[in-house]
C-alpha positions as CSV (number, residue, x, y, z in Angstrom):
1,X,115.6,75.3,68.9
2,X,113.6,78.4,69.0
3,X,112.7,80.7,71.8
4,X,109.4,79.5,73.6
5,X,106.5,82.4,72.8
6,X,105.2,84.6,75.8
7,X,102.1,83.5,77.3
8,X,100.1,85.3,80.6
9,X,101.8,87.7,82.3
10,X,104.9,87.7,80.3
11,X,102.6,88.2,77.5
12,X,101.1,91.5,78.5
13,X,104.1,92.9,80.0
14,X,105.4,92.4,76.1
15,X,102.6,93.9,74.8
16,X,102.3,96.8,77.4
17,X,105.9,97.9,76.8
18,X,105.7,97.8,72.8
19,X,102.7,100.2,73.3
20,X,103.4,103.7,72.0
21,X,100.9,104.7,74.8
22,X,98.8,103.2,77.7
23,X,95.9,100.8,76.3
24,X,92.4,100.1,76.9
25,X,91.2,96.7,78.0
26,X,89.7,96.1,74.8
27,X,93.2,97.1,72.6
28,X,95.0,94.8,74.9
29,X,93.0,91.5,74.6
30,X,93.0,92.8,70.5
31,X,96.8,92.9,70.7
32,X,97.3,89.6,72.7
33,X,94.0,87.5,70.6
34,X,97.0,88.1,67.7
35,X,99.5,86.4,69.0
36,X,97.3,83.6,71.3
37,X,93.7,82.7,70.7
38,X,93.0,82.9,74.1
39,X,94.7,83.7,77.1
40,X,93.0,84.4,80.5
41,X,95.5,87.1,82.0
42,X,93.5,89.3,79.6
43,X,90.7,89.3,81.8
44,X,89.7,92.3,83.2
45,X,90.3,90.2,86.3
46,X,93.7,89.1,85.8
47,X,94.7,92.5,84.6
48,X,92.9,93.8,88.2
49,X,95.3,91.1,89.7
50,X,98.6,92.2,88.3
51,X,97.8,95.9,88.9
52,X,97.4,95.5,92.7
53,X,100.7,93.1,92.6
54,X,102.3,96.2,91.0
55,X,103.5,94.1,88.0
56,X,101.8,96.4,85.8
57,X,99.8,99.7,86.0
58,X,96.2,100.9,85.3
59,X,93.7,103.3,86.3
60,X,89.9,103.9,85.2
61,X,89.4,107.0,82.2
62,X,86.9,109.8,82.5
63,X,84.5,107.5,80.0
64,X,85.1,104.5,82.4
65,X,87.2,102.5,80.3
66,X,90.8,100.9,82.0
67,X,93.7,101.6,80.3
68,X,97.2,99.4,81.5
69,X,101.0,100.2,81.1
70,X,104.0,99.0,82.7
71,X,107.0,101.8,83.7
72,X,110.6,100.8,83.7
């Protein structure tokens, strides 16, 4: 039996930690649209959400764009 794949949360924590750097909103849903066709904690909502639950971090760029991470 295989592993079950990531969805949600679990998904963008994946994602966030493979990064190489912090990504933008955009990148994100990009990254996860590869793995799921859809998945709604890529909303800019859901991704608000888990930020203020500390589960991952994000802050608003000099252009106004969110970029997200997670730290160990």
């Amino acid at each position: 039996m295989s592993e079950p794949e990531l969805v949600g949360p679990e998904l963008i924590i994946s994602i966030l930690r493979d990064a190489d750097e912090p990504l933008t909103t955009r990148q994100l849903q990009a990254e996860v649209k590869k793995v799921v066709s859809f998945c709604l904690a890529s909303s800019a909502i859901a991704l608000n959400l888990m930020r203020i639950n500390g589960t991952i971090k994000g802050k608003r760029t000099e252009n106004r764009k969110w970029v997200w991470w997670v730290e160990d």
